[in-house]
Backbone as a printed PyTorch tensor [residue, N CA C, xyz], in Angstrom:
tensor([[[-80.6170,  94.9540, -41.2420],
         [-79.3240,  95.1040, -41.8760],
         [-78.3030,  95.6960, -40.8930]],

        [[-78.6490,  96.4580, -40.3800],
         [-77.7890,  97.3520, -39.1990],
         [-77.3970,  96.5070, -38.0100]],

        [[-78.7490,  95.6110, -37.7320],
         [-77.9580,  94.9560, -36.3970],
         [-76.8490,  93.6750, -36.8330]],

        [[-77.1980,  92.8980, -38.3020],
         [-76.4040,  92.1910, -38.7440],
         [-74.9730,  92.3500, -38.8510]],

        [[-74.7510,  94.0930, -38.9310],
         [-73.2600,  94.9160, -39.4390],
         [-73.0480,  94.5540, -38.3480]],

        [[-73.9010,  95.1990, -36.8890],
         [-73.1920,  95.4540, -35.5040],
         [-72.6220,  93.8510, -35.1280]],

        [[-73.4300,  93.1900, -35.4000],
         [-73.5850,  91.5410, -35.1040],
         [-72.1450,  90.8250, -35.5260]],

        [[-71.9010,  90.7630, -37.1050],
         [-70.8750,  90.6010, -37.7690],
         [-69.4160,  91.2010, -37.3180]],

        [[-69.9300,  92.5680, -37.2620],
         [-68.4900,  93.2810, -36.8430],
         [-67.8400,  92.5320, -35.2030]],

        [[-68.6620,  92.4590, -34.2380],
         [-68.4230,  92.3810, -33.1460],
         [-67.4860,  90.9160, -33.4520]],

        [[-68.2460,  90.0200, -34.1720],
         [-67.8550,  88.4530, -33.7660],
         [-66.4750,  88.5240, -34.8240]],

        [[-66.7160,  89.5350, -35.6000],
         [-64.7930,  90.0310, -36.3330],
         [-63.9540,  89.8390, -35.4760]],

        [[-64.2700,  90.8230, -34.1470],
         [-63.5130,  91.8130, -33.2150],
         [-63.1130,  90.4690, -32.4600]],

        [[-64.1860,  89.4210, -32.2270],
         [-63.6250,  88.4740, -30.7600],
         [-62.5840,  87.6380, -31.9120]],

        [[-63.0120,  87.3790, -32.8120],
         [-61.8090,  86.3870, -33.7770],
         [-60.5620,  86.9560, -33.8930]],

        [[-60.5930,  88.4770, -34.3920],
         [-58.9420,  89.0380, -34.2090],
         [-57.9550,  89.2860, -32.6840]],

        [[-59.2430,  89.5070, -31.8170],
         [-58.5990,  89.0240, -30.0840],
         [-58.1280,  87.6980, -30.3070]],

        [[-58.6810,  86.6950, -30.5050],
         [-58.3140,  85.2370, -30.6680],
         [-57.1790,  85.0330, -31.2610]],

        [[-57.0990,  85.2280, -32.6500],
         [-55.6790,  85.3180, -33.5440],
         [-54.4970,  85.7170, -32.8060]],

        [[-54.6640,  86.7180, -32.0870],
         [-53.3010,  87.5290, -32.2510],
         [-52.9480,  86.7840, -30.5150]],

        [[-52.2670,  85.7110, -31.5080],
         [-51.8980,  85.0700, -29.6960],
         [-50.6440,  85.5950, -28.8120]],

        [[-49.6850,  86.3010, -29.8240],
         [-48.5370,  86.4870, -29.7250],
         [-48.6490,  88.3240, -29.0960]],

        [[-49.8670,  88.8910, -29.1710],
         [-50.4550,  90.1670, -28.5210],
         [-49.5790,  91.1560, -29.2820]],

        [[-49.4860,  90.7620, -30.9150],
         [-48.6800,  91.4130, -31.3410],
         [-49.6520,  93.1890, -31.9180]],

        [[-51.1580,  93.0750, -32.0880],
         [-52.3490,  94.1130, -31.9750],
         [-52.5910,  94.4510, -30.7150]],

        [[-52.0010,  93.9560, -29.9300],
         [-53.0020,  94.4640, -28.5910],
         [-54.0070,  95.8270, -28.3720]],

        [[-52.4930,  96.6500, -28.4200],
         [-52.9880,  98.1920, -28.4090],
         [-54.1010,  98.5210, -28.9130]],

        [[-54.3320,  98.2720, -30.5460],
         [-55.1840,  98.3100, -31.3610],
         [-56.5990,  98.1640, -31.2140]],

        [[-56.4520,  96.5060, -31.2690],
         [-57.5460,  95.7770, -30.9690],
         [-58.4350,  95.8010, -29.6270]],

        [[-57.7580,  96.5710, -28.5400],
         [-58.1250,  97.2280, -26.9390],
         [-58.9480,  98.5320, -27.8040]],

        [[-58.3940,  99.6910, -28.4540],
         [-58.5430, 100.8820, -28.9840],
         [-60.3290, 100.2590, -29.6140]],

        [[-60.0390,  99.6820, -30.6180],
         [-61.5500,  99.0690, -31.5120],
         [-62.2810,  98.5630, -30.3850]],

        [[-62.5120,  97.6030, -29.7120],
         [-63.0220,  97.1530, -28.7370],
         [-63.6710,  98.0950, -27.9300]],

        [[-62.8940,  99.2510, -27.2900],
         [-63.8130,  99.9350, -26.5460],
         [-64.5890, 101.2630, -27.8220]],

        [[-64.2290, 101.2990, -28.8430],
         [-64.8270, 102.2700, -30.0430],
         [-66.3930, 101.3430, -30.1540]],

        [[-66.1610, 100.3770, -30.2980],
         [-66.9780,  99.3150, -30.8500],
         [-68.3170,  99.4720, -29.5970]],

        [[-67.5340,  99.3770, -28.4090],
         [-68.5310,  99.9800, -27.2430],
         [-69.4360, 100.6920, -26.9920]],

        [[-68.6270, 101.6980, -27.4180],
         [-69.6320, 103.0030, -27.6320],
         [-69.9680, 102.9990, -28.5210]],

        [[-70.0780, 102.3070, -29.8090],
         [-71.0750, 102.6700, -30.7750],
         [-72.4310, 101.2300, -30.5310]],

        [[-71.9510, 100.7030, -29.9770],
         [-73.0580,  99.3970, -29.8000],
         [-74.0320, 100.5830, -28.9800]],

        [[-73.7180, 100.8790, -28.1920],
         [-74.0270, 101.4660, -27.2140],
         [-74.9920, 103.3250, -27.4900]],

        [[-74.1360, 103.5060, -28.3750],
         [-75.4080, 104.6380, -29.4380],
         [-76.4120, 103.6340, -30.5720]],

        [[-75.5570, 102.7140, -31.0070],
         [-76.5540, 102.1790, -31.7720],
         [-78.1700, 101.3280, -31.0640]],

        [[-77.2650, 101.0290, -29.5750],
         [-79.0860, 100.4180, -29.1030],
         [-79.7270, 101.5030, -28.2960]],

        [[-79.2310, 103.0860, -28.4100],
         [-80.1490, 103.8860, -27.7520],
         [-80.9750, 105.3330, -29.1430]],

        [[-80.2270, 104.4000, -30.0980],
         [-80.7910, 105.7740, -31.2920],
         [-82.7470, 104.7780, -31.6210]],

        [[-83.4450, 105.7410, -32.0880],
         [-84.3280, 105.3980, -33.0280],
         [-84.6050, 104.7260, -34.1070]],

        [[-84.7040, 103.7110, -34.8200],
         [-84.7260, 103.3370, -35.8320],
         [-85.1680, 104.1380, -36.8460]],

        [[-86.0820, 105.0230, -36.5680],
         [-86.4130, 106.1190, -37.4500],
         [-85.0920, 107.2540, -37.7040]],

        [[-84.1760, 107.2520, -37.3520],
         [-83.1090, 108.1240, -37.0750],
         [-82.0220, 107.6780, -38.2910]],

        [[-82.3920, 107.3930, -39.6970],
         [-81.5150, 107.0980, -40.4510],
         [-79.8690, 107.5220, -40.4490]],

        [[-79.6670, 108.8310, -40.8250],
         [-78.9410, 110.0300, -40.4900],
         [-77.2800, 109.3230, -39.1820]],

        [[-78.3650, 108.8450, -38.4360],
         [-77.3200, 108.4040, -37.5700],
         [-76.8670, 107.1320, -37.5060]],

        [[-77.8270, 106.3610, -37.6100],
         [-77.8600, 104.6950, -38.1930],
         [-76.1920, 104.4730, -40.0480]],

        [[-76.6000, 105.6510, -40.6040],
         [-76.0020, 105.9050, -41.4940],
         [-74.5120, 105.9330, -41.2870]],

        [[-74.5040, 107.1170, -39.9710],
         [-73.0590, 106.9050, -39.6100],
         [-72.6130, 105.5630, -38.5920]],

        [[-73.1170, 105.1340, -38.0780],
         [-72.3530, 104.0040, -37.1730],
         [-72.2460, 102.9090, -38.3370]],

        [[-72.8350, 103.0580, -39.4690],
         [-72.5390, 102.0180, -40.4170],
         [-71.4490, 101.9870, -41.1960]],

        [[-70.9540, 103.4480, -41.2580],
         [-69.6270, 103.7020, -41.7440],
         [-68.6940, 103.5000, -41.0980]],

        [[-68.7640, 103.6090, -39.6920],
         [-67.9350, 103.8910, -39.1370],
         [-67.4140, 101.8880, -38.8850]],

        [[-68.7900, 101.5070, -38.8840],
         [-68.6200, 100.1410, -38.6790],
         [-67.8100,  99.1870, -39.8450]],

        [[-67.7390,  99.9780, -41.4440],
         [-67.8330,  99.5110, -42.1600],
         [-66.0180,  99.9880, -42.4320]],

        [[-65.6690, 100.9050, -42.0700],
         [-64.1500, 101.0830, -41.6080],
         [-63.4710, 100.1110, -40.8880]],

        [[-64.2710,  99.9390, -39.4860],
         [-63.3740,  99.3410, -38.4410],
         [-63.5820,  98.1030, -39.3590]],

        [[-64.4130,  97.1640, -39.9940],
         [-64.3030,  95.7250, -40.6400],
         [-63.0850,  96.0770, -41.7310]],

        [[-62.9400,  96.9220, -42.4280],
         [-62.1870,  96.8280, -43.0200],
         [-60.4260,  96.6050, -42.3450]],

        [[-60.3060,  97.2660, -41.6760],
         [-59.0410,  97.7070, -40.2290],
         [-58.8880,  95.8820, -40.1110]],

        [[-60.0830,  95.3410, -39.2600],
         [-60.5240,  94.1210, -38.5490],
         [-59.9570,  93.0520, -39.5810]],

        [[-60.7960,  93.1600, -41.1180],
         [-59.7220,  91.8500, -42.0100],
         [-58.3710,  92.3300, -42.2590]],

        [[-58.2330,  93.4330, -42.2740],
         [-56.5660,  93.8600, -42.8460],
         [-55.6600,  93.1990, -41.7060]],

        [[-56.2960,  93.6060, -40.0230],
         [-55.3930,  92.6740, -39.1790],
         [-55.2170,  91.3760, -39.1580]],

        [[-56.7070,  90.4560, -39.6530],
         [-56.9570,  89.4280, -39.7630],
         [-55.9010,  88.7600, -40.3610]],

        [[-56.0840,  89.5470, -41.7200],
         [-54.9900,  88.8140, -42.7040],
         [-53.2310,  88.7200, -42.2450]],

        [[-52.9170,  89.9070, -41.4900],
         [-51.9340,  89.6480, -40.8910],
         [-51.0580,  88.6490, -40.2350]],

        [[-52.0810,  89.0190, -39.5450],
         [-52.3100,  87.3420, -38.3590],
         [-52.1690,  86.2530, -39.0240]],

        [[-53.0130,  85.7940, -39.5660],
         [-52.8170,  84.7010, -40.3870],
         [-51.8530,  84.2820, -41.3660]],

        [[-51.3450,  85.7420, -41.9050],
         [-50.0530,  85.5780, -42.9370],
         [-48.3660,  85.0300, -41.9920]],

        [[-48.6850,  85.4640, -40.7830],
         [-47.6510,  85.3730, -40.1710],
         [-47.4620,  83.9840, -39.3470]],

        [[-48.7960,  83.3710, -39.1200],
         [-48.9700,  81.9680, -38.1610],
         [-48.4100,  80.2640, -39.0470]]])
């Protein structure tokens, strides 16, 4: 379930780079991108036994998707 979030979220992240042709997110979407980094990046060095923490990168993951369609929709409302 966890790597599916990380999995999902990421291929969010390259679609809203894609959208925003006009680099009207840039800032943003640079900001998530390297967040997204470092949590890929705790998420493939934690334990699987390590719920606790698994718990939080899921929230945190489950924020930035939310952020990720709200820009989405943007994008798209405006194209």
């Amino acid at each position: 379930m966890y790597q599916r979030l990380m999995d999902s979220t990421e291929d969010l992240l390259y679609r809203v780079r894609i959208y925003d042709r006009n680099l009207e997110k840039c800032d943003e979407i640079l900001q998530m991108d390297e967040a997204y980094s470092r949590m890929r990046q705790a998420f493939d060095a934690i334990d699987a036994r390590n719920h606790g923490a698994l718990e939080r990168i899921a929230a945190r993951l489950q924020q930035m998707r939310t952020r990720l369609i709200t820009m989405m929709e943007d994008l798209l409302h405006t194209a």
